[in-house]
C-alpha positions as CSV (number, residue, x, y, z in Angstrom):
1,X,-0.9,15.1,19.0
2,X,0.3,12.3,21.1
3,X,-1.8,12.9,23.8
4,X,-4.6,13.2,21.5
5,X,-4.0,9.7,20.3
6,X,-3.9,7.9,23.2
7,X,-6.9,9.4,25.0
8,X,-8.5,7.9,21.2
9,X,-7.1,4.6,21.7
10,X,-8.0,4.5,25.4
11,X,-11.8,5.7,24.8
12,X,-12.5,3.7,21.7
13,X,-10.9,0.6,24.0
14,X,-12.8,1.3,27.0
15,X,-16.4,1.8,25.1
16,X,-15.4,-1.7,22.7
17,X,-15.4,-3.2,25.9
18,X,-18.0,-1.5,28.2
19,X,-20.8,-0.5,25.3
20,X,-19.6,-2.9,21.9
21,X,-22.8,-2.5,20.0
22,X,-23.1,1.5,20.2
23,X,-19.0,1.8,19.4
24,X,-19.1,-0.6,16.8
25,X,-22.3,1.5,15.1
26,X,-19.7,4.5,15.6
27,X,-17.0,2.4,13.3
28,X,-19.3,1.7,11.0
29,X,-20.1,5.3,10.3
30,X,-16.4,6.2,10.3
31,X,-14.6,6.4,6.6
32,X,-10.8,6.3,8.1
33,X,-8.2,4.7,5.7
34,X,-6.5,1.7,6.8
35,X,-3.4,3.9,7.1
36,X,-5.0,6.0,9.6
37,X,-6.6,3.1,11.4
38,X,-3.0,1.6,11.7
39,X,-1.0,5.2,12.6
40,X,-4.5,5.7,15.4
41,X,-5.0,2.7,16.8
42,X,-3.0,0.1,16.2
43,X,0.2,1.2,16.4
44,X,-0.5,3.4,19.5
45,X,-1.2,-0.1,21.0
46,X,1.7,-2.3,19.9
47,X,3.9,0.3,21.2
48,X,2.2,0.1,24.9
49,X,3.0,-3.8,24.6
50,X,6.5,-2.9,23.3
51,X,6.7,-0.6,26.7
52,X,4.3,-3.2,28.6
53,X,7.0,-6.0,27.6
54,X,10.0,-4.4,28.8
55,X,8.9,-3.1,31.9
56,X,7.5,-6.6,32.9
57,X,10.8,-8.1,31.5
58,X,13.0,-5.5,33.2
59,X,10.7,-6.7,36.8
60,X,10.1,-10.6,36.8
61,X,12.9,-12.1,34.3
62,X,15.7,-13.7,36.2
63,X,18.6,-12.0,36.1
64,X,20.1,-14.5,34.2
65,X,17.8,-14.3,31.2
66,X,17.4,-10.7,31.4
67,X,19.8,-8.3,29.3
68,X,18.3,-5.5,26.5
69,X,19.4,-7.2,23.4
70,X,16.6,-10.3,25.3
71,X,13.9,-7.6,25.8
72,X,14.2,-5.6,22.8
73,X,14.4,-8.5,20.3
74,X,11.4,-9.7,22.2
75,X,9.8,-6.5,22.0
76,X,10.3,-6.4,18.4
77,X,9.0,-9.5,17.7
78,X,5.4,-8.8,19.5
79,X,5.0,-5.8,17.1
80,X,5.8,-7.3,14.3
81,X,3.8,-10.6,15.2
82,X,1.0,-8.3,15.8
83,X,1.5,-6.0,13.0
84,X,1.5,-8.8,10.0
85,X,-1.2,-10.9,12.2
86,X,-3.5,-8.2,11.5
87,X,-2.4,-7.7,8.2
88,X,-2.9,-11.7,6.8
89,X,-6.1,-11.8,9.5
90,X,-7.9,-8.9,7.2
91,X,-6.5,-11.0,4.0
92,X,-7.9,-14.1,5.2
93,X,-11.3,-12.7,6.5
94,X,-12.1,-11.1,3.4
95,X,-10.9,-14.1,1.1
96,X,-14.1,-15.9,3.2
97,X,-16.7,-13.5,3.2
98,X,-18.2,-14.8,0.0
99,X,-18.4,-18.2,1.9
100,X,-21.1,-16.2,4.4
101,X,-23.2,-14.4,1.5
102,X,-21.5,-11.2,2.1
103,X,-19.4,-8.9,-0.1
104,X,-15.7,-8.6,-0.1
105,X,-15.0,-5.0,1.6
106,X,-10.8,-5.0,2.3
107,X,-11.8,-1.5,4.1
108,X,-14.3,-2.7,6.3
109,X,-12.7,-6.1,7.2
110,X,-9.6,-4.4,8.2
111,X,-11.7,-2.1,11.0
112,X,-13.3,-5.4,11.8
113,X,-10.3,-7.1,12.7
114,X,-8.3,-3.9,14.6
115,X,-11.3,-3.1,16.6
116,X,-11.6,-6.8,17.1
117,X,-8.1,-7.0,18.2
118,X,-8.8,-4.6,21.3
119,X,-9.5,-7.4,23.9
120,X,-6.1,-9.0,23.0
121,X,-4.1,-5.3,23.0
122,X,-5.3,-5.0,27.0
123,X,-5.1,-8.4,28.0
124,X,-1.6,-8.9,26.5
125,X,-0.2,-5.9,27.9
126,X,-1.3,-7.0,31.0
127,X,-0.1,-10.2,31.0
128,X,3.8,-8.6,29.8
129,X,3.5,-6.2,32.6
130,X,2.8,-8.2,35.1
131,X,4.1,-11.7,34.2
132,X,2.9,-14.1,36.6
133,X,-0.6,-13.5,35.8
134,X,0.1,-14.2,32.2
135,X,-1.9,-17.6,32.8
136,X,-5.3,-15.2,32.5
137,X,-4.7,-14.2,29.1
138,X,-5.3,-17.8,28.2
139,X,-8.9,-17.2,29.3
140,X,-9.1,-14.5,26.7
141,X,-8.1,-16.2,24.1
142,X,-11.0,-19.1,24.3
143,X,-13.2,-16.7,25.5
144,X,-13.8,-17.9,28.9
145,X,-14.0,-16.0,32.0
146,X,-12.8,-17.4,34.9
147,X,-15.6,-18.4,37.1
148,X,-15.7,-18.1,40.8
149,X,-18.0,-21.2,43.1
């Protein structure tokens, strides 16, 4: 079963990413709960940043900082960050869809802002595995690629 999760998680990642408009015409199709979106996806990610964070920790922290009450407090922390992030995002986001002549759909919003979510799942457990090239992630989160003259 676990296995069987985390090839999901990895394809539905890697074709948000490569192939977004085809994927997200898959999602839209889909009628998964948000409880099943959440035990599928979600979770299956903020664990491999849980993992991704104490690795990275366990590697580049000065030994001095470093100790596992350090790392799994700050493990904790990005799941439940993440977790209620998604949570108050898919409040939010559905609270304003009647400001964009749309219709409020908690079900649909909630997919919206998971499957959103993807680019940040990689880039941050990228950036806690290898810690000195945390500095990218800051080009993911304003959407700017780093550009090469």
């Amino acid at each position: 079963m676990l296995v069987k999760n985390i090839n999901f998680v990895f394809n539905r990642a890697i074709k948000l990413i490569l192939n977004s408009k085809a994927e997200w015409n898959v999602i839209l199709t889909e009628t998964r709960s948000r409880k099943a979106i959440v035990k599928n996806y979600a979770l299956p990610w903020m664990i491999i940043m849980m993992v991704c964070c104490f690795i990275g920790d366990s590697l580049f922290e000065s030994r001095y900082i470093f100790s596992v009450g350090y790392v799994v407090t700050k493990a904790s922390l990005i799941f439940a960050v993440t977790y209620i992030g998604i949570y108050i995002s898919s409040l939010i986001i559905n609270e304003l869809t009647t400001s964009f002549n749309s219709k409020k759909d908690s079900e649909a919003v909630f997919k919206l802002v998971v499957y959103s979510c993807t680019g940040y799942f990689m880039a941050y457990s990228f950036a806690l595995l290898i810690q000195p090239l945390a500095i990218l992630l800051a080009s993911v989160i304003w959407g700017e690629r780093p550009r090469i003259s």
